[in-house]
Structure formats: C-alpha cells, structure tokens
BAVO-563452 format. One record per residue (C-alpha): chain; x, y, z; residue in three letters. Coordinates in nm, 2 decimals. Layout:
// BAVO-563452
  ch      px      py      pz   aa
   A       X       Y       Z  ALA
...
***
This chain:
// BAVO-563452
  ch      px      py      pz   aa
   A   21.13  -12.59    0.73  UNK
   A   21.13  -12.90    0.51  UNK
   A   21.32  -13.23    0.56  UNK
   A   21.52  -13.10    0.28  UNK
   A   21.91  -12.99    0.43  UNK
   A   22.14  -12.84    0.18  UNK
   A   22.51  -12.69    0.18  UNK
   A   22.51  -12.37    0.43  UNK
   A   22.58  -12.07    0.22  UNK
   A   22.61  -11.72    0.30  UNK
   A   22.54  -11.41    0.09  UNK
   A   22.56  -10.98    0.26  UNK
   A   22.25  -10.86    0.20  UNK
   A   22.13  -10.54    0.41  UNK
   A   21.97  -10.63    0.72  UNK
   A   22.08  -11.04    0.69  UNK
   A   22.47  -11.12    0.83  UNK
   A   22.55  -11.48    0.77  UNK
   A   22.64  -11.70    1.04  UNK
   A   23.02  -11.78    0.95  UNK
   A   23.09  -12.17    1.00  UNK
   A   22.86  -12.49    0.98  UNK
   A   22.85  -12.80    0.87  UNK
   A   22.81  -12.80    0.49  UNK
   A   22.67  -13.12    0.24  UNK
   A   22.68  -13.15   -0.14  UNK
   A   22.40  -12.90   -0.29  UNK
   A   22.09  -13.14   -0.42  UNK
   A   21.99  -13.09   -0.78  UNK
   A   21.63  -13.14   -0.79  UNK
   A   21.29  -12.99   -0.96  UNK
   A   21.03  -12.84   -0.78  UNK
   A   20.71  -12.71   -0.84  UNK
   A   20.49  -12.43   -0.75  UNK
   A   20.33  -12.13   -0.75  UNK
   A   20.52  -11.72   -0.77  UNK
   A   20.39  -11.56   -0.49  UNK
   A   20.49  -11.23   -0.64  UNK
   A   20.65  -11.11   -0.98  UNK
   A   21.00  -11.18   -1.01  UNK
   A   21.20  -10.89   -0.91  UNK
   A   21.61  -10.80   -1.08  UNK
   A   21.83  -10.64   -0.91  UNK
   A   22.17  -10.51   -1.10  UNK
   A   22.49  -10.46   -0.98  UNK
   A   22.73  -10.21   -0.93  UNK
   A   23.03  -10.42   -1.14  UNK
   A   22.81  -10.54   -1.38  UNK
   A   22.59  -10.86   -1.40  UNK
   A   22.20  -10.93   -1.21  UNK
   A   22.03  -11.15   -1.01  UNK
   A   21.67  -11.24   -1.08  UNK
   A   21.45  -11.43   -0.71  UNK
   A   21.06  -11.49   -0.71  UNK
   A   20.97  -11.73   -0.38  UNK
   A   20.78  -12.04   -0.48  UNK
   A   20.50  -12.16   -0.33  UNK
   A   20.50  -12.56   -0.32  UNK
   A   20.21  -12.75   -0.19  UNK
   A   20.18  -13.11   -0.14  UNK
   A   19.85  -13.32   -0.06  UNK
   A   19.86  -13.62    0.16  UNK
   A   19.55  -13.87    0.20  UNK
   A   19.40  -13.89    0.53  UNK
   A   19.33  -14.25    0.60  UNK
   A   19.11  -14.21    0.89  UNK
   A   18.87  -13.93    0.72  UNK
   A   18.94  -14.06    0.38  UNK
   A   19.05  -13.72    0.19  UNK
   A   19.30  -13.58    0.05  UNK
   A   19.45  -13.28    0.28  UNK
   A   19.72  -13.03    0.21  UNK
   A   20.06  -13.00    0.38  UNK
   A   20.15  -12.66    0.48  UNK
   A   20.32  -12.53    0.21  UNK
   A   20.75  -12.46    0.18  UNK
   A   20.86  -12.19    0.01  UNK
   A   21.19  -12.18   -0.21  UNK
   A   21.32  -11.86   -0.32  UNK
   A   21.42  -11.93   -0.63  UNK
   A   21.79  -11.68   -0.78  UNK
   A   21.88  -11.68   -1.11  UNK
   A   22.21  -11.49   -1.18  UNK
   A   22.26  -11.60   -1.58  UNK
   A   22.17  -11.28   -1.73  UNK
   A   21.97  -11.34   -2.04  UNK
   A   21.77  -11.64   -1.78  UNK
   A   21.72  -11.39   -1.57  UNK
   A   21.58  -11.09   -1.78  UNK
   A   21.38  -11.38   -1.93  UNK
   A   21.20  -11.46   -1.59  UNK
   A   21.14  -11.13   -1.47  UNK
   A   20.95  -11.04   -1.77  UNK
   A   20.75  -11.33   -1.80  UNK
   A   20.69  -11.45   -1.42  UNK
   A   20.39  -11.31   -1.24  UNK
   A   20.24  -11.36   -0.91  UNK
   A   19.99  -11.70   -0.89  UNK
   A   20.16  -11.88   -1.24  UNK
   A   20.24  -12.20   -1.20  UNK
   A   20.60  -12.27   -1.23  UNK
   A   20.87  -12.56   -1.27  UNK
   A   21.19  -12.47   -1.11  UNK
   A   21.61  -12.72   -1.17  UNK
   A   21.90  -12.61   -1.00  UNK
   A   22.06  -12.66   -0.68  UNK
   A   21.87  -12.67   -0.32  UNK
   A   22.02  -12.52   -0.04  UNK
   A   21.97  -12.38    0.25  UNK
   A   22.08  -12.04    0.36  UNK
   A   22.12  -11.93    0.70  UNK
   A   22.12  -11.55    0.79  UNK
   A   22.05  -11.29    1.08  UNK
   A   21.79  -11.08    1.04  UNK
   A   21.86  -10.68    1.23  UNK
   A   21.73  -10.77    1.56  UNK
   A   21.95  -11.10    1.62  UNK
   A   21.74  -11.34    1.52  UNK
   A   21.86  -11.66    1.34  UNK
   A   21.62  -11.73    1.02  UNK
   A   21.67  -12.00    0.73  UNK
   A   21.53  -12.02    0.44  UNK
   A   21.50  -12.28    0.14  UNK
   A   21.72  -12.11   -0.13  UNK
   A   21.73  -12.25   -0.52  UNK
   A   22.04  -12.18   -0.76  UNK
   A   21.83  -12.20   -1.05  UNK
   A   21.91  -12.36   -1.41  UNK
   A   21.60  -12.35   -1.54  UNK
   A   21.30  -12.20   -1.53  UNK
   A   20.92  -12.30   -1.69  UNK
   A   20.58  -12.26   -1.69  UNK
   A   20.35  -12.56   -1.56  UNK
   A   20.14  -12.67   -1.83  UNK
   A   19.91  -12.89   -1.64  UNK
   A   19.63  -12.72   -1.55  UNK
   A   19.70  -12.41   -1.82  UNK
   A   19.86  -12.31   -2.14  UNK
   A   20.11  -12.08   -2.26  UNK
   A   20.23  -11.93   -2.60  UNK
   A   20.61  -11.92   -2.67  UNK
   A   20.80  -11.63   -2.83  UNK
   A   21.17  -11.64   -2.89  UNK
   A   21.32  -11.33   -2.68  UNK
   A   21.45  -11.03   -2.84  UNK
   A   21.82  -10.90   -2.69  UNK
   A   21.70  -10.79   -2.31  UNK
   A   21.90  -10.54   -2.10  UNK
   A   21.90  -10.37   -1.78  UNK
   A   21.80  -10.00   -1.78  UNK
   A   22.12   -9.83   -1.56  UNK
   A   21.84   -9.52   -1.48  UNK
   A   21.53   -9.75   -1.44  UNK
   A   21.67  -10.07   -1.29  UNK
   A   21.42  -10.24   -1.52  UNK
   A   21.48  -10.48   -1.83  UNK
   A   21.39  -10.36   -2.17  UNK
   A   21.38  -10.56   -2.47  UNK
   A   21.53  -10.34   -2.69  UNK
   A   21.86  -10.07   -2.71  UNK
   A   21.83   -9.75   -2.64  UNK
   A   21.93   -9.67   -3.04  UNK
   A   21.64   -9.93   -3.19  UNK
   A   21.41   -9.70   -2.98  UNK
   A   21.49   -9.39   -3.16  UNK
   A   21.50   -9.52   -3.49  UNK
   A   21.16   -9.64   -3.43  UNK
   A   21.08   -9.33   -3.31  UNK
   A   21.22   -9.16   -3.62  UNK
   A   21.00   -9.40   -3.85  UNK
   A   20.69   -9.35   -3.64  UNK
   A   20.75   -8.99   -3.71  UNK
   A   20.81   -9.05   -4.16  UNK
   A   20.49   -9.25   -4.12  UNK
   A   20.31   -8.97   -4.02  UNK
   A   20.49   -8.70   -4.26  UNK
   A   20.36   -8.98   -4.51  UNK
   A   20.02   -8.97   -4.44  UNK
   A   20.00   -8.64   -4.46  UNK
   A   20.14   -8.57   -4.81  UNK
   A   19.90   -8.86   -4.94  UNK
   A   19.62   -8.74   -4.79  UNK
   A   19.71   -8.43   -5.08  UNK
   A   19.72   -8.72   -5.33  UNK
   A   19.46   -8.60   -5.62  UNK
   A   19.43   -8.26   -5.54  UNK
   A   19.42   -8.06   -5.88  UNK
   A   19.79   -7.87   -5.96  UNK
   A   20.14   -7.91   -5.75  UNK
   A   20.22   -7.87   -5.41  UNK
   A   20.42   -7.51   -5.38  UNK
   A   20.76   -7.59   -5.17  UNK
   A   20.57   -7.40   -4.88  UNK
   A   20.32   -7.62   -4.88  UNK
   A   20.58   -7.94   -4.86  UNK
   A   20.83   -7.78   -4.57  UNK
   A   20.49   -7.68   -4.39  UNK
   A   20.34   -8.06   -4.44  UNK
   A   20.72   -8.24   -4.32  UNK
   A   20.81   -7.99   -4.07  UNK
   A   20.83   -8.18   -3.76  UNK
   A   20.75   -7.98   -3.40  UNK
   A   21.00   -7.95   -3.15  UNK
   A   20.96   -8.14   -2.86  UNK
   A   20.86   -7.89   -2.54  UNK
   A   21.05   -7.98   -2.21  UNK
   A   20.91   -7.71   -2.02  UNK
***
C-alpha cells in the first residue's frame, strides 16, 4: 500500500466486517490516473439508488540513476465507487477493461476483514468525476440518453421500457409498409382480403 493514508471508513459488504474504531484524517481530494482492470460493474439496491466501482491500475516510472533508465514502480490500485446515479450508469456503460482513465474525488482508505480473519486495506476513491485519458488515444463524445437500472436484469439500459415497445410497434408499421408498396403499380385495386392479409401481424409464439 501507498504512502497515501486517508480517513478509515467502513462499509458491510458479504464476506468483509469493518474493523470498528481508528484513527481517522480529513479525506484527500486528488486525481489519479490509470488503467480499468475490468469493466465497471453496478450494483442496485434494495431501497433504491446504485453504486458503480471499476479498480484502477496506476503506474508510476522512476529513473534509475545508476543504470540510467526509466523503471516502473509496482503499481497501486484504487477502486474507484461512484454512487450518483446518472455518473454511475454513465461509467459502467462506457468503461472497459485496459482504457485509460482520469479519476477526482476523495482518497481513502478502507479497512475490512476478509471471512477467514484476515485484516486487508485497500485504496478506496469516492469518485466526482470520471474521464477518459486522451493522451495516448481518442474518444468520440455523445450526450447520454435517460439511463436506468433493469430491476429483472440488474443491468443499465438507455431507454424505458415503453420507448422500447413503441419502437417495436414502428419496426413492425415499417414493415406492413413495405409490403403494401411493394403492390405499388400492380394493374386494378387491392380486394380488402388482400389488405387485412398484407397488415395482419403474427402472433408472437411463447411455446
């Protein structure tokens, strides 16, 4: 673990019980960078709201006097939370594993016990922001559409559940369109057979 000491901080988690008491400091507000080392995950929960994490990678070089290089430190990772929801939707639809990322908020760091009894610590970021490095890459923006959490799925769709049907419902006129143009030229009228057989629309099968 880093130089770095932050404000102790606890959170129930299964498998992790949080050592009560400590000495705690004033959170640091800093930036870091780094690399995801997996695609951020959301969880939801039960009385509403979500939490976004992805762990960052940060690496630092040093340059070796004596052999005249640059080396690399061993890298820290920060796992990065972000519980404002539409920052959080945000980042686990865009973060993957290896991007390059640039991560404000608050460093702390969290102590815990893991289900056999041992103490662990890790370096734990209250995150404000979230970006993409642009140094050695580039990236395209969009503006996000309204994002929420699937209650079946657990996953984050961009779109309600009543914008999907009535996309559905146009896919499907689309279609009913086509068809009666493709009978566009044909010599004398269509009998009003022929148009409830061209619009008639199959039931779905849920066998």
């Amino acid at each position: 673990m880093g130089a770095v000491l932050g404000m102790l901080v606890g959170e129930r988690r299964t498998g992790r019980r949080p050592i009560p008491g400590g000495t705690s400091m004033n959170a640091i507000v800093t930036t870091i960078q780094g690399n995801a080392t997996a695609d951020a995950t959301i969880f939801k929960f039960d009385g509403g709201g979500c939490r976004t994490s992805v762990t960052v990678a940060v690496n630092d070089r040093y340059y070796d006097v004596q052999a005249k290089e640059w080396k690399e430190r061993k890298p820290e990772y920060v796992r990065v939370q972000v519980r404002r929801e539409s920052l959080a939707n945000n980042v686990v639809l865009s973060v993957k594993r290896g991007q390059p990322l640039l991560c404000t908020g608050r460093l702390v760091t969290q102590t815990w016990e893991d289900r056999d009894g041992n103490t662990r610590t890790e370096l734990l970021m209250h995150a404000d922001h979230v970006a993409i490095d642009l140094t050695y890459g580039t990236a395209q923006y969009a503006k996000s559409a309204p994002s929420w959490v699937d209650e079946n799925t657990g996953e984050v769709r961009t779109t309600s559940p009543d914008a999907e049907d009535e996309a559905a419902e146009a896919g499907e006129n689309e279609t009913v369109h086509a068809r009666l143009e493709s009978h566009a030229g044909v010599e004398g009228e269509l009998s009003e057979s022929d148009l409830e057989a061209l619009t008639e629309v199959e039931e779905p099968s849920y066998a």
